[in-house]
N, C-alpha and C positions, 0 to 999 in steps of 0.2 A: 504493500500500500504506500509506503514513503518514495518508494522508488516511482509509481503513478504521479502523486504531488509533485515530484521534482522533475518529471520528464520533460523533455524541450516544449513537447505539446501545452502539457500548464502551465509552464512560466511564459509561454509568448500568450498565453487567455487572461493570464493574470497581468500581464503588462497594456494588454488590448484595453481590459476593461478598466485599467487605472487611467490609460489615454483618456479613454471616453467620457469615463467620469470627470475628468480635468477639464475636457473642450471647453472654451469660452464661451460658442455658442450656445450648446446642451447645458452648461452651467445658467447661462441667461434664460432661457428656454424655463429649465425647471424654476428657478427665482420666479419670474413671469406665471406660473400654473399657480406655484404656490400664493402669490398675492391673487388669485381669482377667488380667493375665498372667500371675500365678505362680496362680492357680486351673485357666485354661483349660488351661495345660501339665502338671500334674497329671493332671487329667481326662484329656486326652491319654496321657499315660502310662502312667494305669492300662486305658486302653484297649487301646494298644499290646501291651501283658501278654496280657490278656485274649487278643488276636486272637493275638497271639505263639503261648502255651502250650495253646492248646483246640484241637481236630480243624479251625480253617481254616487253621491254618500247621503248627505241629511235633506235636500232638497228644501232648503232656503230659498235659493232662488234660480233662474233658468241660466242655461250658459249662454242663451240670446241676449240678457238681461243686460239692462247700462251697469247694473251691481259688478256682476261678471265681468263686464271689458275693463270695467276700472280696477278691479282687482287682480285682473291679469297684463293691466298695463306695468307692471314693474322688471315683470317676464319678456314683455316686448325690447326691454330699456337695458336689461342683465343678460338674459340668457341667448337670447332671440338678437343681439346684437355683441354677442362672443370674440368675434375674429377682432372686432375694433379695438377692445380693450387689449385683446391679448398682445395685437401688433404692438399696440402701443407701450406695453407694461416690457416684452419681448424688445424690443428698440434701444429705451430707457437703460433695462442690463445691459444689454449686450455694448450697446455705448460705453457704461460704466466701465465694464470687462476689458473693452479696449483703451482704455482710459482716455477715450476724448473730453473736452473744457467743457461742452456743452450737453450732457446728456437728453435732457428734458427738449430743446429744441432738433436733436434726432428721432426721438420719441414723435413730434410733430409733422418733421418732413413722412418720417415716415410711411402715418396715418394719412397723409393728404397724397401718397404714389396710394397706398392701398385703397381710396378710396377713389381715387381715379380707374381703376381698373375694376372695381369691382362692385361699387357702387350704381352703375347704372341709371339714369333718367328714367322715369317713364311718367307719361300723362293720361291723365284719367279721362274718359268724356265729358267731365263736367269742366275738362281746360287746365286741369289741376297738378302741376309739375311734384313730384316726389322723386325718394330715391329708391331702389327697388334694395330687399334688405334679403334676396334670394343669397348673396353670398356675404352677409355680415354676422350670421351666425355663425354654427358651427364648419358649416362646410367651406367657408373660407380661409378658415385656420390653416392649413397646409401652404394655400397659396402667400397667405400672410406671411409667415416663415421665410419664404423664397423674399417677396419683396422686403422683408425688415434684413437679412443677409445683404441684400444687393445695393441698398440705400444707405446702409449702416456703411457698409465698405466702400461706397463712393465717396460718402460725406470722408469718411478718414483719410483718402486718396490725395484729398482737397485739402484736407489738413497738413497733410503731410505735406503735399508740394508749396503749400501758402498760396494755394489758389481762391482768394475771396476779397470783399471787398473791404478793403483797408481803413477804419476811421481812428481817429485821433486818439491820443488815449486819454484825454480832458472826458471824452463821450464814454458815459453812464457802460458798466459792464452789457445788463439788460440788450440795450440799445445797439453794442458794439455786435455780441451774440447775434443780434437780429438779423444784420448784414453779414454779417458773415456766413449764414447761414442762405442768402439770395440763389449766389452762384451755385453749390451743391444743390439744392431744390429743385434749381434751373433745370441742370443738368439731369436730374433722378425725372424730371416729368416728361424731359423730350423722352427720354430712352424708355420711361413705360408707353410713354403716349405710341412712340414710333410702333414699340412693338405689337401692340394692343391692337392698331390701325390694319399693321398686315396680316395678324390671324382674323379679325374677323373679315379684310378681304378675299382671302386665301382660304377662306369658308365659304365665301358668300353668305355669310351672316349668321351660318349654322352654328360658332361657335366663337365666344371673344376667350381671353387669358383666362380666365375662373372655369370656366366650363369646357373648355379644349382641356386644362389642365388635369381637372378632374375625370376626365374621360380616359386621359394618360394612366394616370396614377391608379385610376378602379384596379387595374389588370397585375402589377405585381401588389397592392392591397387587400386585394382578392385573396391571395396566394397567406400573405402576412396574417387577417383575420379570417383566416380557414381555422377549422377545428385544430386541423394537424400543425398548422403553424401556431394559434397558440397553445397546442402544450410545447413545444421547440422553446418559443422564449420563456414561458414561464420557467422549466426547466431548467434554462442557460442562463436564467437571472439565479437561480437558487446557488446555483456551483460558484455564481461569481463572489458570493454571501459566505460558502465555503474557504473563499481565500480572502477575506475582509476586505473585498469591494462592493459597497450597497446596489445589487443587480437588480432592484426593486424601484430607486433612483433611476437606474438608466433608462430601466423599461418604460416611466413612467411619462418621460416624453414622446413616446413613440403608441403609447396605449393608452392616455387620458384623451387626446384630440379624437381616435375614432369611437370611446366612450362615450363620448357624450358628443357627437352626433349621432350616435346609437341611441342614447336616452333624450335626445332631440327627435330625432325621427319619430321613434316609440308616444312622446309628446304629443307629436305632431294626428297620429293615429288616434292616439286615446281622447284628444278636444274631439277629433271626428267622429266619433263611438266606433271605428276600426278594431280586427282585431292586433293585437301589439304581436311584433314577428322577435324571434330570438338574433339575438345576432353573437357571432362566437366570441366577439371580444369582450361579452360578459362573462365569459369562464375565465377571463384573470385574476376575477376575485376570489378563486380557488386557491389561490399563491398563499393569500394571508387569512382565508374564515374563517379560522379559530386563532388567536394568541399572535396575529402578527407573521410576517413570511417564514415560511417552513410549517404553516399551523403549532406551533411550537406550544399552546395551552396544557396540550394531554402530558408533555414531558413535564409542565410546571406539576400540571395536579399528581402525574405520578411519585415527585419529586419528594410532596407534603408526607406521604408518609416512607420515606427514601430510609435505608438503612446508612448509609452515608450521608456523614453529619457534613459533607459539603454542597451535596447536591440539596439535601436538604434545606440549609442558610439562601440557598440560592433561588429554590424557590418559594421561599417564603415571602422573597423580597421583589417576586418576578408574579403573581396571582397575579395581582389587581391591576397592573399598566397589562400584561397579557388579556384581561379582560376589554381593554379598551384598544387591543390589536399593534401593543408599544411592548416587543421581546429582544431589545438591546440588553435589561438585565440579565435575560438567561441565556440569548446568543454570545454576550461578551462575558458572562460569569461559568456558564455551566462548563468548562466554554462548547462551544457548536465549531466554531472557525479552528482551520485545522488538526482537527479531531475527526478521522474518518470514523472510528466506532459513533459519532453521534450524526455526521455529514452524510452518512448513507443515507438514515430515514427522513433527514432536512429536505431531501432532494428527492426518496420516490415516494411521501406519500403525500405531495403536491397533482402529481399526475392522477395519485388514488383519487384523492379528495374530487379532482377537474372530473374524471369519469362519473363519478356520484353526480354532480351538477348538472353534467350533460344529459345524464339521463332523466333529472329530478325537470330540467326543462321541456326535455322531448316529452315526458308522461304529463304535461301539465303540471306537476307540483308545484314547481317554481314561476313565479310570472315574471316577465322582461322589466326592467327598470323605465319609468317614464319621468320619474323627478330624480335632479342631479343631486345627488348630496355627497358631498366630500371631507365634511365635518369629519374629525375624530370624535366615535361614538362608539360604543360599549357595545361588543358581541351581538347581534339580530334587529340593532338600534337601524342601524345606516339602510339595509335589505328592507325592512318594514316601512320607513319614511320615503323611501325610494321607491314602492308601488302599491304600500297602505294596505297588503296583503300578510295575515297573520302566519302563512306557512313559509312566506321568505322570512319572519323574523324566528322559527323557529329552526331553520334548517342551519344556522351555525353552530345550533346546540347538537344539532343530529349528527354533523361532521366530524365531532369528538372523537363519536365511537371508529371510523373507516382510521381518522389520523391516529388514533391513541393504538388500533392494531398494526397499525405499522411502525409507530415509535415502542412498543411493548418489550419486543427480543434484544433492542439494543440497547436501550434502556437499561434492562437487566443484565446485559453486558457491561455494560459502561460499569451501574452499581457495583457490580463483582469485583470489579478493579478496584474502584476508587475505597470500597469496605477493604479489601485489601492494601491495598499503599495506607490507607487510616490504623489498620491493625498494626501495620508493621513499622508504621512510625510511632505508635504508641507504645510498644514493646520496647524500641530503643529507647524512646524518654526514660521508659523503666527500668530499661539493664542501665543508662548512661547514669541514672539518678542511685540506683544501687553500689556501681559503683564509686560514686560520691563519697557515700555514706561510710 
């Protein structure tokens, strides 16, 4: 087994994923999801409302109702306009990352390329100019990425050559910022604008930048949220968790954007009384159901009555943040990382767990997520707010049992040892302290 850990193979997986985790962009990326928090639970909430008071729960009032539009106007403004924020939040770091002077004014150009491209005009019959908000939710998020990468790196380009407009330095930072910022702008709008002009010539109108792009991308997407590909990454995040690189971070730029256009769509079905369709990127929540990635809970609770007074301290002090899906005390205490007796079960009973899931969706047990919630919540909390159905909030509890049979044998291997090394350092204290005496 030491000889596997050390082979060329792992250290170039473990150097892969420590790159990855460094990227500046992927670094900006995650900063940027993680500040969606107090947006996405809004949205959330005004959903909640919505589902709460209309004829699918207490029937307060109609979802035609002016009650309804008002109360789901906040979902219009958060969730239902996703990609803006994100570009924007996305920009901000990734600026920061590069250490440009101006982040917040990269943050701006930004938004003003993504929203030339994506935003779209349209007029109603009654003469009424809007912007069409088909790609400002979630499914612009991908193209957002492309354009905050390409505008972030021009603006630096500019920076670095000292290409902008020069003022005095008597003149206000603010103000100086401002103009400096002209010529990069300039530049970032001809070059979406140009591009933008010849796909939708070069379609004939069937398709501009957002929707050509998406067209692109379905086909190895497709591939990425196939069943079979996510167990691949969930899998390939757990091992990288095995050699103390958070593979659950990595993932989660790559699998939070087609989540929740997944529980956007699903949204979008359930205001319509449609039925809600599964989609496989909700089996990633199989990585963490119980106790946080690796389902690590069943080790804690086996832990409580552990004959090993170390595993034991360890989970005493690893329950309750495992309850709320937080297993850094007993990944970094038990330890888990580089301990193949405990890296085995970290890593297959993820896949176990996903097979349960898949199934518990296919038979209808489980229902598709249609409200985002991303809150840290306590075991069954997040699965129940997320589609107001009592049997997703009980199925983290049900999971126990698949994870806890496959952390069982090594578990008990592990204990074996560790009451061992505890015996026989207690023996020496004894013979060392004898003789003392």
């Amino acid at each position: 087994m030491e000889k596997l850990f050390e082979s060329k193979f792992m250290i170039k997986l473990q150097d892969f994923g420590q790159k990855l985790g460094s990227n500046k962009f992927l670094a900006a990326l995650q900063a940027a999801m993680m500040s969606l928090m107090g947006i996405i639970m809004v949205g959330a909430i005004s959903q909640i409302l919505c589902s709460l008071g209309s004829e699918t729960m207490l029937n307060l009032f109609s979802s035609k109702s002016k009650i309804y539009s008002t109360l789901y106007l906040p979902y219009q403004f958060t969730m239902n306009c996703l990609s803006v924020w994100v570009v924007a939040l996305l920009a901000f770091n990734y600026a920061k990352n590069l250490k440009m002077k101006s982040p917040i004014m990269n943050a701006v150009d930004a938004l003003v390329c993504f929203l030339l491209i994506s935003g779209s005009l349209i007029t109603t019959e009654a003469g009424i100019t809007g912007i069409s908000m088909t790609y400002l939710g979630a499914q612009g998020m991908f193209i957002g990425f492309i354009v905050v990468f390409i505008s972030v790196h021009i603006e630096k380009y500019c920076a670095d050559k000292n290409i902008r407009i020069k003022m005095p330095d008597v003149v206000p930072p603010f103000l100086k910022d401002g103009f400096s910022a002209i010529l990069p702008l300039l530049f970032n709008i001809i070059l979406f604008l140009v591009v933008s002009t010849v796909v939708v010539s070069a379609t004939g109108g069937a398709y501009n930048i957002c929707s050509g792009f998406m067209k692109i991308l379905g086909v190895p997407l497709n591939a990425l949220t196939s069943v079979p590909g996510m167990f691949v990454l969930c899998i390939f995040g757990a091992i990288l968790w095995c050699f103390g690189i958070h593979g659950t971070m990595i993932l989660i730029p790559i699998i939070m954007p087609l989540g929740i256009q997944a529980t956007v769509a699903n949204a979008a079905l359930h205001e319509a009384g449609k039925p809600l369709v599964f989609y496989p990127v909700a089996l990633f929540g199989a990585i963490a159901t119980c106790g946080g990635t690796g389902n690590t809970l069943p080790l804690v609770l086996m832990g409580l009555r552990s004959k090993s007074k170390q595993i034991k301290a360890v989970a005493k002090v690893s329950v309750v943040p495992g309850w709320f899906g937080i297993n850094e005390p007993v990944t970094f205490g038990m330890p888990i990382m580089y301990n193949p007796v405990l890296c085995i079960p970290y890593i297959l009973n993820i896949p176990f767990v996903m097979i349960c899931t898949y199934f518990g969706y296919k038979l209808g047990f489980l229902t598709p997520g249609w409200i985002s919630i991303s809150a840290l919540l306590p075991m069954g909390f997040g699965r129940y707010l997320s589609t107001l159905k009592w049997q997703n909030a009980i199925w983290d509890y049900l999971m126990l049992i698949p994870a806890a049979i496959v952390w069982y044998p090594f578990f008990k291997i592990y204990e074996k040892q560790l009451v061992a090394q505890e015996s026989a350092a207690l023996a020496e204290e004894a013979y060392d302290g004898t003789i003392t005496m």
